[in-house]
MARGU-346138 format. One record per residue (C-alpha): x, y, z; residue number from 1. Coordinates in steps of 0.2 Angstrom, whole numbers. Layout:
<doba u="X" v="Y" w="Z" rose="NUM"/>
...
END
This chain:
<doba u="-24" v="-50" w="-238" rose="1"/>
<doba u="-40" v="-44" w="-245" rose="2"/>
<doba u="-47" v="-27" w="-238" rose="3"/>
<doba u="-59" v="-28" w="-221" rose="4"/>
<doba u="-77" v="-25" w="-226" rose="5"/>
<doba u="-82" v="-21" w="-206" rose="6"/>
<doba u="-71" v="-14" w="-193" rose="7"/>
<doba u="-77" v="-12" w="-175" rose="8"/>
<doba u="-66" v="2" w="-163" rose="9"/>
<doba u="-68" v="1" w="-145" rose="10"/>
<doba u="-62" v="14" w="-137" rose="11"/>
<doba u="-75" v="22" w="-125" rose="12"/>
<doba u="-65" v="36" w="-115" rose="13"/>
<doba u="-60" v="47" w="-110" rose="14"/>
<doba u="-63" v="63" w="-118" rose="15"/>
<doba u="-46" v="67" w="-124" rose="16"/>
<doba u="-41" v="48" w="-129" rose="17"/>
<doba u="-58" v="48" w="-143" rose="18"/>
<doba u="-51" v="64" w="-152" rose="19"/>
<doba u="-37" v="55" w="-152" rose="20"/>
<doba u="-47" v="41" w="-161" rose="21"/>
<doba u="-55" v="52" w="-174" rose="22"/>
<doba u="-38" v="56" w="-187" rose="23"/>
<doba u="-38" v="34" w="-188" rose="24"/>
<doba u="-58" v="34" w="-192" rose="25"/>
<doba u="-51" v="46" w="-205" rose="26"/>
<doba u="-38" v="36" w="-210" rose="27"/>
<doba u="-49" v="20" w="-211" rose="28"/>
<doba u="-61" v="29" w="-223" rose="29"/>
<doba u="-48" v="36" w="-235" rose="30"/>
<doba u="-41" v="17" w="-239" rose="31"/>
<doba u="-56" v="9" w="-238" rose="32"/>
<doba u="-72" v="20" w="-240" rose="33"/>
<doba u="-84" v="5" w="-240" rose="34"/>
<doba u="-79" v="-1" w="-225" rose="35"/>
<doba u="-93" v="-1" w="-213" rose="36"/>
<doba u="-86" v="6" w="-196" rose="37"/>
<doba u="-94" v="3" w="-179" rose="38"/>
<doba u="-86" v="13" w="-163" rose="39"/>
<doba u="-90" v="7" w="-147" rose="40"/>
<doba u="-89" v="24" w="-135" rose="41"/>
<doba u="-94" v="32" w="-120" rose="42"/>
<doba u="-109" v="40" w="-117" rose="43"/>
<doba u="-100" v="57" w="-114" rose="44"/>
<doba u="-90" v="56" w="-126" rose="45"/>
<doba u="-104" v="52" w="-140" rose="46"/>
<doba u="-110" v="69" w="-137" rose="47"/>
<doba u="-93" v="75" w="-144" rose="48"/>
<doba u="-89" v="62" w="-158" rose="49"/>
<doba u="-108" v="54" w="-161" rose="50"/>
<doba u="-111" v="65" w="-176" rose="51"/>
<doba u="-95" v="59" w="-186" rose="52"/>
<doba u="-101" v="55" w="-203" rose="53"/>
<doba u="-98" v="36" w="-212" rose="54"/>
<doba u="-99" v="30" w="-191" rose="55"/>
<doba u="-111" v="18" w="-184" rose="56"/>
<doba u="-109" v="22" w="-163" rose="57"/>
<doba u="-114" v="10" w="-149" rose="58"/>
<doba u="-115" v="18" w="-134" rose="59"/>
<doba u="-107" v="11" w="-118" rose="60"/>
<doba u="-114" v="16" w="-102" rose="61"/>
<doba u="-101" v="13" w="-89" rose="62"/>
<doba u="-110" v="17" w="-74" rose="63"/>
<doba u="-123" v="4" w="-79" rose="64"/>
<doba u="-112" v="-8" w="-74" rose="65"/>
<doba u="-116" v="-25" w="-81" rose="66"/>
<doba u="-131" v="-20" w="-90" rose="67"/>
<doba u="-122" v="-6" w="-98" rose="68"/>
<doba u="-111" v="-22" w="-106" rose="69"/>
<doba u="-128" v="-31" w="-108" rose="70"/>
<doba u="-134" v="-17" w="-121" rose="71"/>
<doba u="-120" v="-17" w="-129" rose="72"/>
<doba u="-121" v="-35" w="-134" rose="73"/>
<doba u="-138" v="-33" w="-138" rose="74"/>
<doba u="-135" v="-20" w="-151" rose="75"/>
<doba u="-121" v="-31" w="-157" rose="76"/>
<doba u="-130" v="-47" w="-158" rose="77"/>
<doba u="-130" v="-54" w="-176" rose="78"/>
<doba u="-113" v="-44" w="-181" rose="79"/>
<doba u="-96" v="-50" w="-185" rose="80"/>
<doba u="-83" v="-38" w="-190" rose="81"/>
<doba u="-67" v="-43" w="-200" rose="82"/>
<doba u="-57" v="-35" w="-186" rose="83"/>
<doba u="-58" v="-27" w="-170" rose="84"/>
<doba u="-47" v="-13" w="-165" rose="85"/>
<doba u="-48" v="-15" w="-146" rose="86"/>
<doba u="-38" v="2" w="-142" rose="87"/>
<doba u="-44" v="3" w="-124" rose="88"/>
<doba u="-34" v="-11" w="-110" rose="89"/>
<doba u="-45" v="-7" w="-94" rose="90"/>
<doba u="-52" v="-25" w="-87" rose="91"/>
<doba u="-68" v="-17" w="-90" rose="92"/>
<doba u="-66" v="-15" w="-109" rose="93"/>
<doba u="-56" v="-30" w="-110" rose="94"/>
<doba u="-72" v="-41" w="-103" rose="95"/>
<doba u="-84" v="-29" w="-114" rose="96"/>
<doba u="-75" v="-34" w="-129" rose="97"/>
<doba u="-77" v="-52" w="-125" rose="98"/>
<doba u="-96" v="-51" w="-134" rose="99"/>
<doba u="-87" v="-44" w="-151" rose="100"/>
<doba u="-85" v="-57" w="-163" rose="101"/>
<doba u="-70" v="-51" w="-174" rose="102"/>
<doba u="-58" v="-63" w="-186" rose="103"/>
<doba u="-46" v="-52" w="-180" rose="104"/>
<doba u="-44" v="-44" w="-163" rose="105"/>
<doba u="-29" v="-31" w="-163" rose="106"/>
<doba u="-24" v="-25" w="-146" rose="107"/>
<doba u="-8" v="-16" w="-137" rose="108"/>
<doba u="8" v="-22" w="-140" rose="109"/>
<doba u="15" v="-30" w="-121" rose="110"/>
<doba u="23" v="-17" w="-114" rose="111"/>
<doba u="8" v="-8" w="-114" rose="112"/>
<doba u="-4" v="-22" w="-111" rose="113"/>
<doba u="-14" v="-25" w="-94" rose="114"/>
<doba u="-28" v="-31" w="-85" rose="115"/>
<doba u="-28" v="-48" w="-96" rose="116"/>
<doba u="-29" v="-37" w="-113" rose="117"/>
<doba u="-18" v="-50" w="-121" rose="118"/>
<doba u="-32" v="-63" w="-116" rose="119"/>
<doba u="-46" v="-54" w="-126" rose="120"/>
<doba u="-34" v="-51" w="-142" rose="121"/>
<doba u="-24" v="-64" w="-157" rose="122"/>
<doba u="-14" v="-48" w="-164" rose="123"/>
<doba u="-2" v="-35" w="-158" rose="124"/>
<doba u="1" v="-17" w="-163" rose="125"/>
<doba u="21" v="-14" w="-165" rose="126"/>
<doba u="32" v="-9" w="-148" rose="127"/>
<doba u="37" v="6" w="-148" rose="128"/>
<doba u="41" v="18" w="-133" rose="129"/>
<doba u="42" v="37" w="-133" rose="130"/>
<doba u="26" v="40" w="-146" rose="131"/>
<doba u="11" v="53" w="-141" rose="132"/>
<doba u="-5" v="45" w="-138" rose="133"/>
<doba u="-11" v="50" w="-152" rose="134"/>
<doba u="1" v="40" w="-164" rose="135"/>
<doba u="0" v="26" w="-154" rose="136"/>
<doba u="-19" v="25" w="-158" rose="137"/>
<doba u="-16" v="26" w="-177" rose="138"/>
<doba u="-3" v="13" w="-177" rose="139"/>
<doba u="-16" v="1" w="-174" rose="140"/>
<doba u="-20" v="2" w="-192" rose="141"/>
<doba u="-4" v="-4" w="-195" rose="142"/>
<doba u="-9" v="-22" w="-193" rose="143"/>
<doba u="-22" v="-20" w="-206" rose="144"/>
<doba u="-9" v="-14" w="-219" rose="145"/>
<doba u="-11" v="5" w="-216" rose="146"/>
<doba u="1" v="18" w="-210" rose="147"/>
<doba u="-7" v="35" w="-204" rose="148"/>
<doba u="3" v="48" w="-211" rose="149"/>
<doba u="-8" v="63" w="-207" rose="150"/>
<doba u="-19" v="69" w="-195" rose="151"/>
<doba u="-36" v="76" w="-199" rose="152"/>
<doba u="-50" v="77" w="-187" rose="153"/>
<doba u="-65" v="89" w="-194" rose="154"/>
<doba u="-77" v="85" w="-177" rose="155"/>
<doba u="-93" v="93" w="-182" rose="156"/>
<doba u="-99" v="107" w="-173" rose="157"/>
<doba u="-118" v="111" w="-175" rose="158"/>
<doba u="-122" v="130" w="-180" rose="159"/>
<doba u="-132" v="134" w="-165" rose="160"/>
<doba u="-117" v="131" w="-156" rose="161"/>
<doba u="-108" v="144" w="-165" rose="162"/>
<doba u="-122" v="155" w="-163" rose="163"/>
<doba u="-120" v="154" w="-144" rose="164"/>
<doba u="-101" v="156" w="-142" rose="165"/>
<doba u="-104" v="171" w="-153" rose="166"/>
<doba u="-115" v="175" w="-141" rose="167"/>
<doba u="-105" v="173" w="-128" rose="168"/>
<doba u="-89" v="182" w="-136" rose="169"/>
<doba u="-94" v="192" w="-147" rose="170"/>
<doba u="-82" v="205" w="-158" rose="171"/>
<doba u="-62" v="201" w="-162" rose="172"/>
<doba u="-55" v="204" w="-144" rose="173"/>
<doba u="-42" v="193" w="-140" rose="174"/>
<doba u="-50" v="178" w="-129" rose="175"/>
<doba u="-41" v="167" w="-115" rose="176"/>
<doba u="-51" v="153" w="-108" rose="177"/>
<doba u="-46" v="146" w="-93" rose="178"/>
<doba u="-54" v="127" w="-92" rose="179"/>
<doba u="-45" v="125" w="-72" rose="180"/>
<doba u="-50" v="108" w="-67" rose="181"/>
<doba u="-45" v="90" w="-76" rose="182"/>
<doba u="-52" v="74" w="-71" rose="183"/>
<doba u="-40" v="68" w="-61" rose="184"/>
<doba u="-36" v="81" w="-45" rose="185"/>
<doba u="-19" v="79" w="-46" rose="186"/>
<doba u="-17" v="87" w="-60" rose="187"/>
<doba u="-24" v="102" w="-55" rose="188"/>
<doba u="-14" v="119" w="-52" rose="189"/>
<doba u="-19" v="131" w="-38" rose="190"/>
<doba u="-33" v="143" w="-39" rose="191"/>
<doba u="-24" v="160" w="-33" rose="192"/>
<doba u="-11" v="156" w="-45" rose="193"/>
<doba u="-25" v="152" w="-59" rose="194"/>
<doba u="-30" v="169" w="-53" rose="195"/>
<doba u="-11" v="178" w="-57" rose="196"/>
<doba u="-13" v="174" w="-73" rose="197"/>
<doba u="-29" v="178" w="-77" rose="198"/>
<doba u="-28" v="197" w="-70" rose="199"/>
<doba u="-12" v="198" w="-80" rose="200"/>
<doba u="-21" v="195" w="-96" rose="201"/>
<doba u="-35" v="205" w="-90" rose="202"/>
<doba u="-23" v="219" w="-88" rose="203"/>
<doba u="-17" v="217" w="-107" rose="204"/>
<doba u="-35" v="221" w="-112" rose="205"/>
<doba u="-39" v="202" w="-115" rose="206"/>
<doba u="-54" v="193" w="-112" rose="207"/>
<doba u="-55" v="182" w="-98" rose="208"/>
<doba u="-67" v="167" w="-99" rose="209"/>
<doba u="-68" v="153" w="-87" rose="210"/>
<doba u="-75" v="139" w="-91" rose="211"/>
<doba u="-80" v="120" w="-86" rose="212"/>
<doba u="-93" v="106" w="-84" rose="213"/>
<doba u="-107" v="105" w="-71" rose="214"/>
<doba u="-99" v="93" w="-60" rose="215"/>
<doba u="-98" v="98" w="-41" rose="216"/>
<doba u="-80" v="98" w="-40" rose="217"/>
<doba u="-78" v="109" w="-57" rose="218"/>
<doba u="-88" v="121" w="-47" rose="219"/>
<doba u="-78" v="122" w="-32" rose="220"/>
<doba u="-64" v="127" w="-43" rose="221"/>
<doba u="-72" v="140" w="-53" rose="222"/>
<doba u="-78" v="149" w="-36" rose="223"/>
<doba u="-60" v="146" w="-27" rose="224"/>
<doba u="-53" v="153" w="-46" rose="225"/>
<doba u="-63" v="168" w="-43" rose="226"/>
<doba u="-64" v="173" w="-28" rose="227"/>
<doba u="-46" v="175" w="-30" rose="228"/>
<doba u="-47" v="187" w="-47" rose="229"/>
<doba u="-45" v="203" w="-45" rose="230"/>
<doba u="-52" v="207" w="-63" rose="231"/>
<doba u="-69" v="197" w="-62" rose="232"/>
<doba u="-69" v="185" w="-79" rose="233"/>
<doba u="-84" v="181" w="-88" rose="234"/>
<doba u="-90" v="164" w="-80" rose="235"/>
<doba u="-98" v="149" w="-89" rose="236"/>
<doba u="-94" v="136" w="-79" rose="237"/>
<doba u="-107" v="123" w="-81" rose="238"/>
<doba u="-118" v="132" w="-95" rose="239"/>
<doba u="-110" v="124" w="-112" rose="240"/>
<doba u="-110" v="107" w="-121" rose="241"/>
<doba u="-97" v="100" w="-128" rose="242"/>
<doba u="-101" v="106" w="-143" rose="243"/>
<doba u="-104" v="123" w="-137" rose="244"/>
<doba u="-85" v="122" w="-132" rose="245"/>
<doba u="-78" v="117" w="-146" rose="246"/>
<doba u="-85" v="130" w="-154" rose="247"/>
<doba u="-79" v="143" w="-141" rose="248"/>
<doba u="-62" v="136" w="-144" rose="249"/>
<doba u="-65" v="141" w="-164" rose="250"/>
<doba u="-66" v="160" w="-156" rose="251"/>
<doba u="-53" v="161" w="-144" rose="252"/>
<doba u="-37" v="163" w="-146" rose="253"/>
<doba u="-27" v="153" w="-132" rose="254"/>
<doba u="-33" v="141" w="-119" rose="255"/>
<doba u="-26" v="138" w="-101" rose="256"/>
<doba u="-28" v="121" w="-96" rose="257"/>
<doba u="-21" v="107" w="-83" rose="258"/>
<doba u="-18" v="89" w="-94" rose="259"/>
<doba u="-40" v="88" w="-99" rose="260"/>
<doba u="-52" v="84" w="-111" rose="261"/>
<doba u="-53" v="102" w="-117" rose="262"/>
<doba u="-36" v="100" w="-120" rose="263"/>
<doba u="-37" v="90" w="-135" rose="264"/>
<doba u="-54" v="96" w="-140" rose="265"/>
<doba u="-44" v="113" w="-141" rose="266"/>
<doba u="-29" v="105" w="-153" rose="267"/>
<doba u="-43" v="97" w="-164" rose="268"/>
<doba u="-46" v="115" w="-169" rose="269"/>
<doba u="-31" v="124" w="-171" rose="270"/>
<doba u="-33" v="132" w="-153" rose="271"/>
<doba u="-17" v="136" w="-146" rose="272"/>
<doba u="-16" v="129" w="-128" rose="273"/>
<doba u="-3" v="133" w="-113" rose="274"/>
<doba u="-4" v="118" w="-104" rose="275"/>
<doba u="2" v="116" w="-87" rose="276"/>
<doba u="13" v="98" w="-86" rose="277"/>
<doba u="20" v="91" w="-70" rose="278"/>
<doba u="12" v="76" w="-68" rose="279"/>
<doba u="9" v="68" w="-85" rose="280"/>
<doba u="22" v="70" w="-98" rose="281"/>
<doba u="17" v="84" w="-112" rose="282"/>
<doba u="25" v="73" w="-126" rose="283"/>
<doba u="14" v="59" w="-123" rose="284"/>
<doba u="-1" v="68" w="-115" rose="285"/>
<doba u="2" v="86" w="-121" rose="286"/>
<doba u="-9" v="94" w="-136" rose="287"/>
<doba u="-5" v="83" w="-152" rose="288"/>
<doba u="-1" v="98" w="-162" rose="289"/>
<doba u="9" v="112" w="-155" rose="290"/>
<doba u="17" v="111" w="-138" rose="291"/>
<doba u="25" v="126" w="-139" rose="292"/>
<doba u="14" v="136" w="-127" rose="293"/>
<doba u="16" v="123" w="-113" rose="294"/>
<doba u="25" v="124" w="-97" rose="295"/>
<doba u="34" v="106" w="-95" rose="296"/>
<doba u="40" v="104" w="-76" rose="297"/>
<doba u="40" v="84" w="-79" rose="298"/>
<doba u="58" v="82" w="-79" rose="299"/>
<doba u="57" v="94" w="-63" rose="300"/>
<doba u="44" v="81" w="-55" rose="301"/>
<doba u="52" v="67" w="-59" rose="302"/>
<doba u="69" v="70" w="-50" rose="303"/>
<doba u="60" v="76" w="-37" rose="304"/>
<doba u="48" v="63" w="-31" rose="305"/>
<doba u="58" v="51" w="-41" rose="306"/>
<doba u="74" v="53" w="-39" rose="307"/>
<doba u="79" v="50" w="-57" rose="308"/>
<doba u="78" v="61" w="-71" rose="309"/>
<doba u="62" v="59" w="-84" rose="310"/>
<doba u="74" v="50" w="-96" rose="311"/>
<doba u="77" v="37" w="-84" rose="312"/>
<doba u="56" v="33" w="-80" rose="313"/>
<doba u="45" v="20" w="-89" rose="314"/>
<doba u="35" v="31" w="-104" rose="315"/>
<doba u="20" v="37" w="-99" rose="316"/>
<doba u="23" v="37" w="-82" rose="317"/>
<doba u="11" v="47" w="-74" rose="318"/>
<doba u="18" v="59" w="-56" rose="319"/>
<doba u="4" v="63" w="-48" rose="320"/>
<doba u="10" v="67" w="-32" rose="321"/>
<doba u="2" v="79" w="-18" rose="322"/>
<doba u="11" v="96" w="-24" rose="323"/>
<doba u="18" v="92" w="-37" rose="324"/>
<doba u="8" v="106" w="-48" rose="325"/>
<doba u="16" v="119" w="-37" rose="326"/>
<doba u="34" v="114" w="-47" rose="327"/>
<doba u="24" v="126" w="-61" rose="328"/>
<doba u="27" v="146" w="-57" rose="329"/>
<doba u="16" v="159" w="-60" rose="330"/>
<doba u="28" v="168" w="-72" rose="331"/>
<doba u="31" v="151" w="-80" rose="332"/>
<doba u="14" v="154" w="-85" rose="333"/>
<doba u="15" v="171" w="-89" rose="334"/>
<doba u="29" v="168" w="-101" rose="335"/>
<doba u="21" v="155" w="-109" rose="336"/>
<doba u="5" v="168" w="-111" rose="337"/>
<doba u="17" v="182" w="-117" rose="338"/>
<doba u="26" v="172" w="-130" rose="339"/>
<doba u="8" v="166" w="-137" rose="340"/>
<doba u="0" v="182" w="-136" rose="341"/>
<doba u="15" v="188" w="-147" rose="342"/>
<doba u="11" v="176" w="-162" rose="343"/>
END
């Protein structure tokens, strides 16, 4: 099998899923340095990832609908790739990769195949159950003849964006960041006890930064989270890019967060994060790295709106239930935020 010359990626979102991409780019361009890569991504995410060097990007504008899978094929037209990694199995990526032509059109294997995915590809990656995201990406080089046998991100982050979180935090006091909301609501814990914590590391003599995106419902949390403080934090909610955040994370020295983006952006770093897990399973979701810090209340959720323990669900399965983030304590927390602060 000769080596592939071209090799298109498509995986478009979400945040956390594309860092999860970036240690197989850097896989691909160890064994096969001239191999011309094109990654079909998000326009959000491409503000994170768009910079990665030896990467041609095509930027996918979901909320463009059908002219958002229009331009793609335009900027594809003329192309033919060896192989495509199709590592994304919504019916909207599944119909976006029908305008790639690819010799070769690797997809999940079919246990996690939906939406027609097995329509759309001639290869499989192999089944396997109880793998974090992450690995589950990289095996899809596996087809190809590769095995990823180490992990290495490197996202750039400009200097100006290290010039402002300098800004932002300057000196060597130890820094929490609390990112409080994740895309999908369930997920999110409750804003008084957000709070709890954030006056106990306040009392340590810690920095307390909260921080998110502009969206509306990012702002409602930040002002819920607050008003409940009784040691006000510094508050950027809404005034950083993502590349401002990453290069927060580069200066802080933990990170409070629900299963998010800033999450992952965090592991891609080094950053230790306490994660709060009771919907989404941490060793599938949690951050790649380290879960050491997180509070895992999966097992807890899963008997309890299940009936079964965790051991006994489908991988991956995802519990988000009204409620079910109240399963995670404040002292959970706290004891997670102790033990890192100890390290």
């Amino acid at each position: 099998m000769s080596d592939p010359a071209s090799i298109c990626l498509l995986r478009t979102s979400a945040i956390g899923d594309v860092t999860h991409v970036v240690p197989l780019i850097r896989t691909l361009q160890q064994a096969w340095p001239q191999a011309s890569l094109t990654w079909i991504v998000g326009k959000l995410e491409r503000k994170l990832v768009g910079d990665l060097p030896g990467v041609e990007f095509v930027t996918f504008d979901k909320s463009a609908g059908w002219a958002g899978m229009r331009e793609v094929n335009a900027a594809l037209r003329g192309h033919r790739f060896d192989a495509l990694l199709q590592m994304q199995v919504a019916l909207r990526s599944n119909m976006l990769s029908l305008g790639i032509k690819a010799k070769r059109r690797i997809g999940y294997d079919h246990a996690r195949a939906k939406d027609l995915h097995g329509l759309v590809i001639n290869e499989r990656i192999p089944a396997r159950t109880g793998e974090h995201v992450l690995d589950a990406i990289g095996s899809f080089c596996e087809p190809l003849g590769l095995k990823q046998t180490s992990v290495r991100w490197d996202i750039p982050i400009p200097d100006d964006a290290h010039v402002w979180a300098a800004e932002q935090l300057p000196g060597d006091q130890p820094t929490l960041l609390v990112s409080p909301t994740s895309s999908h609501a369930l997920r999110n814990w409750l804003p008084e006890r957000y709070a709890a914590v954030m006056d106990h590391a306040a009392s340590r003599q810690w920095r307390v930064v909260l921080i998110g995106g502009p969206s509306a419902n990012e702002r409602i949390m930040a002002d819920a989270v607050l008003a409940a403080c009784r040691h006000q934090p510094l508050d950027l909610t809404g005034k950083d890019t993502l590349k401002k955040l990453m290069a927060m994370f580069c200066r802080a020295q933990l990170l409070l967060t629900p299963d998010s983006g800033p999450m992952h952006m965090a592991n891609t770093v080094g950053l230790k994060v306490l994660g709060l897990h009771a919907a989404s399973n941490p060793n599938r979701s949690g951050p790649y790295s380290d879960r050491r810090w997180c509070v895992d209340k999966y097992d807890a959720a899963s008997r309890k709106y299940l009936g079964k323990p965790a051991s006994e669900i489908p991988w991956g399965s995802k519990i988000e239930r009204p409620g079910v983030m109240e399963l995670i304590e404040v002292n959970d927390v706290i004891d997670r935020f102790e033990a890192a602060a100890a390290v």
